[in-house]
C-alpha positions in Angstrom: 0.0 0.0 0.0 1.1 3.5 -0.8 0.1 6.6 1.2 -0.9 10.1 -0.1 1.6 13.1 -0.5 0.9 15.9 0.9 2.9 18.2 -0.9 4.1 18.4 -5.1 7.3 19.5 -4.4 5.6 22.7 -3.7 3.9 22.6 -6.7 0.6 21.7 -6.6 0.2 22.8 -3.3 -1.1 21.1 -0.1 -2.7 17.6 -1.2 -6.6 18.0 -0.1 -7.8 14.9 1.5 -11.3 13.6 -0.6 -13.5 12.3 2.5 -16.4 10.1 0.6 -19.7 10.0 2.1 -21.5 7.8 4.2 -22.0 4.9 2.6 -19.3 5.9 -0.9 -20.9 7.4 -3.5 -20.0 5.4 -6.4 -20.0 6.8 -10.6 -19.6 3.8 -12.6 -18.8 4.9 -16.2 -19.7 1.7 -18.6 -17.4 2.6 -22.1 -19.7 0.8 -24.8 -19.7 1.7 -29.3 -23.2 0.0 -28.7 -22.5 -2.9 -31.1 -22.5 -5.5 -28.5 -25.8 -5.3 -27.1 -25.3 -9.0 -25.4 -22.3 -8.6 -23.8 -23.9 -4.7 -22.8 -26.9 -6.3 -21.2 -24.6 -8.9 -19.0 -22.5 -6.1 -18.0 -25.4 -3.9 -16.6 -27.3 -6.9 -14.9 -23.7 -7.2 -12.8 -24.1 -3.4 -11.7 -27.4 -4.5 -10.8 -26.6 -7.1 -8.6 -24.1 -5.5 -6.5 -24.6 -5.6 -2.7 -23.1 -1.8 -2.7 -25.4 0.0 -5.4 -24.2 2.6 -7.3 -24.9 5.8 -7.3 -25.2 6.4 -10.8 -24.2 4.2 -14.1 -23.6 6.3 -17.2 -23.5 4.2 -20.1 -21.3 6.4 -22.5 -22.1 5.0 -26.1 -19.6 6.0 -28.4 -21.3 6.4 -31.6 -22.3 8.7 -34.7 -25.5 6.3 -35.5 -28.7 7.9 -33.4 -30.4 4.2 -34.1 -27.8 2.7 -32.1 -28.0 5.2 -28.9 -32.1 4.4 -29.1 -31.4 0.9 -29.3 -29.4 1.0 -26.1 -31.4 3.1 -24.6 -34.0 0.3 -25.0 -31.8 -2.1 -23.6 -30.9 -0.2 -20.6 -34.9 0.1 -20.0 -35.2 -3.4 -20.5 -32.6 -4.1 -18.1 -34.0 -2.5 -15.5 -30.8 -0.5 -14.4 -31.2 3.0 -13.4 -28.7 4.5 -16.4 -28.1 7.3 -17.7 -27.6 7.0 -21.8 -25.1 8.8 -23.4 -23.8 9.9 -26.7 -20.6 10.5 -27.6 -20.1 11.0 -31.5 -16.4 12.3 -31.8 -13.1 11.2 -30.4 -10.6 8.2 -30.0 -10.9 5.6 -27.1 -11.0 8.2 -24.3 -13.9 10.4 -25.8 -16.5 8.8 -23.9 -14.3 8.4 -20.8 -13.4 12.2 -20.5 -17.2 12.7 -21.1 -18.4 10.1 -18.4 -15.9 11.9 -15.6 -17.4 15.5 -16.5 -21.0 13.9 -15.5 -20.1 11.9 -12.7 -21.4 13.0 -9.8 -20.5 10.2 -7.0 -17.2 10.8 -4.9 -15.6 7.9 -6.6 -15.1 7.1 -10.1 -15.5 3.1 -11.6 -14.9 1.7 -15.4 -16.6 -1.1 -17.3 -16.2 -1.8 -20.5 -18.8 -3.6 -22.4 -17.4 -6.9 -22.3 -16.5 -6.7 -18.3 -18.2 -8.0 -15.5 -18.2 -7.2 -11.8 -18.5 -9.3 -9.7 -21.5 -8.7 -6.8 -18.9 -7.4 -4.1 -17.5 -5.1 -6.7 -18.4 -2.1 -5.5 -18.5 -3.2 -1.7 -14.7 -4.1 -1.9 -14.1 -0.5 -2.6 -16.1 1.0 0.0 -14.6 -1.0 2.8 -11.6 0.2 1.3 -12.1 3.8 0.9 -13.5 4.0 4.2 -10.6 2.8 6.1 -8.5 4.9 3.5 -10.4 8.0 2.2 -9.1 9.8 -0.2 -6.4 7.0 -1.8 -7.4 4.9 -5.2 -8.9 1.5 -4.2 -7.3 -1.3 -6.7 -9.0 -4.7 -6.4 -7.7 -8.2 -8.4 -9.0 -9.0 -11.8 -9.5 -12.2 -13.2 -9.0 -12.7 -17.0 -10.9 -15.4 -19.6 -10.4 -15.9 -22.9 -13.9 -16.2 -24.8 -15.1 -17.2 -28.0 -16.9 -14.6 -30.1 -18.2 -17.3 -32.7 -17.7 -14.7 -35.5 -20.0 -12.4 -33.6 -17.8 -9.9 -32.1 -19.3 -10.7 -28.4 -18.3 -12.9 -26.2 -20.2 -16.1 -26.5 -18.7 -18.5 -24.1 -15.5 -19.0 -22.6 -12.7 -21.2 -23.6 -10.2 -21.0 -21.1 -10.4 -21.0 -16.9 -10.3 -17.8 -15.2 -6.4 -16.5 -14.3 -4.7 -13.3 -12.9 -1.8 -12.2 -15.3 -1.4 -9.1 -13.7 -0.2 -8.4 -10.2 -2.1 -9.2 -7.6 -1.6 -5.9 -5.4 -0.3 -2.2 -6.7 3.4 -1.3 -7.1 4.1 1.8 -8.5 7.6 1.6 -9.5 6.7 -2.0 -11.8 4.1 0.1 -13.6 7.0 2.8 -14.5 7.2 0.3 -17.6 4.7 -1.8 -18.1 0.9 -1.6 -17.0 -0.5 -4.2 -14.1 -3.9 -2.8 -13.5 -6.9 -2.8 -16.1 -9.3 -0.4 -16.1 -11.7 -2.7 -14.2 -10.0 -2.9 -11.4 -9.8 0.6 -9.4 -11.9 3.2 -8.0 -10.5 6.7 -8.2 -11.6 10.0 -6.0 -13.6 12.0 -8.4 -12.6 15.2 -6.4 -8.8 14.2 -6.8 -8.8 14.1 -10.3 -10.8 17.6 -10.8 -8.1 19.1 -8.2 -5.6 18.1 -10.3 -7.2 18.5 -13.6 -6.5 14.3 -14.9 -8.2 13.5 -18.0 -7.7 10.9 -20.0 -4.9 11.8 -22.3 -6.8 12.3 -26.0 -4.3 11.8 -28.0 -3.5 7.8 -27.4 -5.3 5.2 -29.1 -4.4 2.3 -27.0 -3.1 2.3 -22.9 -5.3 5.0 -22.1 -5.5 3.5 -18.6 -2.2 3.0 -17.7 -1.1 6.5 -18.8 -4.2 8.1 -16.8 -3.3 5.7 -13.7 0.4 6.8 -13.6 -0.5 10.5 -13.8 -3.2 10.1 -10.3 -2.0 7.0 -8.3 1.4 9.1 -7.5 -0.5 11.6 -6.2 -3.3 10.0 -4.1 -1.8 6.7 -3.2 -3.1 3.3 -3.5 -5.0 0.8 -1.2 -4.5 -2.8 -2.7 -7.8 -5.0 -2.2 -6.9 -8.7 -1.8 -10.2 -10.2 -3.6 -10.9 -10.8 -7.2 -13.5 -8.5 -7.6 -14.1 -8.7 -11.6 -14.0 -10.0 -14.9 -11.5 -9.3 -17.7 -13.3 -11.5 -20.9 -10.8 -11.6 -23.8 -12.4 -12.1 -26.6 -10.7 -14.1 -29.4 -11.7 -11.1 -32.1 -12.6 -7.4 -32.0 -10.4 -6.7 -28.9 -8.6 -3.4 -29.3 -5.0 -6.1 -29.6 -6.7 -7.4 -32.5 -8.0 -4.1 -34.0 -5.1 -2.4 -33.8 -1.7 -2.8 -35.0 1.8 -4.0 -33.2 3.7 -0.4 -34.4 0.5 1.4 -32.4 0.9 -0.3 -29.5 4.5 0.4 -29.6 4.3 4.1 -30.6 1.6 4.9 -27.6 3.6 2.9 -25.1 6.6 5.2 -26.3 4.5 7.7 -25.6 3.2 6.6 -22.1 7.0 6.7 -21.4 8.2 9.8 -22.4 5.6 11.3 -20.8 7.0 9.8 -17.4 10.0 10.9 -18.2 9.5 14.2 -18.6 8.2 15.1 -15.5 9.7 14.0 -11.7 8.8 10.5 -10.6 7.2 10.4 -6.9 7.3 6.9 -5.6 6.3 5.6 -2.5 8.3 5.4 0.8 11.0 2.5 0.6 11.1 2.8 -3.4 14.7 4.4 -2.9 15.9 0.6 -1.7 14.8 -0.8 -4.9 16.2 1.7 -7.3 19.3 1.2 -5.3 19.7 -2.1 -5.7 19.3 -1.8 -9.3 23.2 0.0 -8.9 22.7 2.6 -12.0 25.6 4.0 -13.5 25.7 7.5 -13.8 24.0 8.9 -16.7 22.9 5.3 -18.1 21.0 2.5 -17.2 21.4 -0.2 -14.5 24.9 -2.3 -14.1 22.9 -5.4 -14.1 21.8 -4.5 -17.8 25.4 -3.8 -18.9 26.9 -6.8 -17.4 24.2 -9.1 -19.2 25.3 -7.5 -22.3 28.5 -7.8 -21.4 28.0 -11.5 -20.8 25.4 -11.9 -24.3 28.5 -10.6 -25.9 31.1 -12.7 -24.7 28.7 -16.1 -24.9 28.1 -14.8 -28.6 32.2 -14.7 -29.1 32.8 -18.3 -27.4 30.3 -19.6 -28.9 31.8 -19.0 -32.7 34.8 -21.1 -31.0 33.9 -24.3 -29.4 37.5 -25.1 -28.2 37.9 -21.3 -26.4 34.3 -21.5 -25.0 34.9 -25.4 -23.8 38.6 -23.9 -21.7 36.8 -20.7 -20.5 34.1 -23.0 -19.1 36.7 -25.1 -17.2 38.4 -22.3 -16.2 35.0 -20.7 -14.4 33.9 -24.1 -13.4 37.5 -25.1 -11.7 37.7 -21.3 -10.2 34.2 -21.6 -8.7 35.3 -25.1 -7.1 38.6 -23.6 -5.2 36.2 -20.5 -4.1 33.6 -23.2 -2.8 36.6 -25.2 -1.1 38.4 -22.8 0.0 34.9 -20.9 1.5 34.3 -24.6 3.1 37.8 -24.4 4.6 37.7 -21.1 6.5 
């Protein structure tokens, strides 16, 4: 668990503390282009069935067709949810995102894509969360399927067991370059990110979540919730790794990265252990990266030579035997 800073350096100024209500308010923003009216439908009856109900559920339909914002609106009647349907006609990924966090009204902020599920203790998971740590980002575990589309776009039924690819609690410093935490998984203070002025960044097609959750957690901290709280379903076609290409991935992760870069890192307390075990060398990366390339390089050159690789073995071999003997002796 990380804890809140209090101060930006002296830059942002004193870090208010976000106390939620009494029970949490929660704004659950469900992403959906309305083509996967299915998979829409089993998401919402999940937000139905939580023990902790939410305060409000904007379904943010990104779409240009008006028949397809009436036909979910029918299917949010026929649900029965209490939602609020929404259109969203312009924009990349984050449109209807940015759009969903300017009419939320809750003190915390959720995600669901079309094609998630929560699980019923969803939302409670948070509150017991946020409650004994107001103010902080509540991150709960998220189990991931793979699921058959049949051709149809929407998950149909799965064809894999359920597993947890990404870490099981939040650790800052691992997400520098790589993200463990889907959208799914975290509650955010609504009040935190208007203080600070976080969007979701417009311009990236892909890893939208990681860069927004790298530019917030820092700032509010993170309570990790031991409890698989929801349901990652990749689907075997129309998932944003299928619909868009390796070099955009690559390119927005750049991006993700320089962006980190540019500005000064604030990590949690006992981060500075870590870094320093990593033993950087000044100006450049870590020494543990230079001597594997150091060793890649000398294993490439032995290996062209099979009678100078087969001595220097020996050699390291026999050496490592007198150090382990003569270790044994003393």
């Amino acid at each position: 668990m990380t804890g809140p800073i209090d101060e930006l350096l002296g830059l942002a100024g004193p870090h208010p503390v976000f106390t939620p209500s009494e029970p949490v308010r929660f704004s659950v923003i469900v992403r959906t282009q309305g083509t996967r009216p299915t998979s829409l439908r089993e998401a919402l009856e999940s937000l139905e069935d939580q023990t902790h109900p939410a305060h409000q559920i904007l379904v943010m339909t990104h779409t240009d067709d008006d028949d397809v914002v009436v036909e979910v609106r029918a299917l949010g009647t026929d649900v029965g949810a209490s939602v609020e349907i929404r259109q969203v006609s312009s924009g990349l990924r984050t449109a209807p995102l940015n759009a969903g966090l300017e009419a939320a009204s809750g003190d915390y902020v959720c995600f669901l894509d079309d094609d998630d599920l929560a699980r019923r203790d969803w939302l409670s998971a948070f509150a017991v969360a946020i409650q004994a740590h107001p103010g902080q980002i509540a991150r709960a575990r998220t189990g991931v399927q793979q699921w058959s589309t049949e051709g149809t776009g929407e998950p149909r039924h799965p064809i894999g067991p359920v597993v947890e690819p990404f870490a099981t609690s939040f650790d800052l410093l691992a997400h520098v370059s790589h993200n463990e935490t889907p959208i799914c998984s975290i509650a955010v203070p609504l009040g935190a990110l208007r203080h600070y002025g976080i969007r979701f960044a417009d311009d990236l097609p892909v890893l939208e979540d990681w860069d927004f959750l790298m530019r917030i957690a820092p700032l509010t901290g993170v309570v990790s919730i031991d409890a698989q709280t929801s349901l990652y379903r990749q689907l075997d076609d129309g998932n944003a790794f299928a619909a868009e290409t390796v070099e955009t991935w690559q390119r927005a992760h750049a991006r993700v990265v320089d962006r980190l870069a540019a500005q000064p890192l604030l990590l949690p307390a006992g981060d500075a252990r870590r870094i320093a075990s990593a033993h950087f060398v000044p100006g450049g990366g870590s020494r543990h990266e230079s001597d594997l390339a150091e060793i890649a390089t000398e294993l490439d050159r032995l290996t062209k030579s099979p009678l100078r690789w087969g001595r220097r073995f020996g050699a390291r071999v026999t050496g490592a035997a007198r150090v382990r003997i003569g270790g044994l002796r003393r």
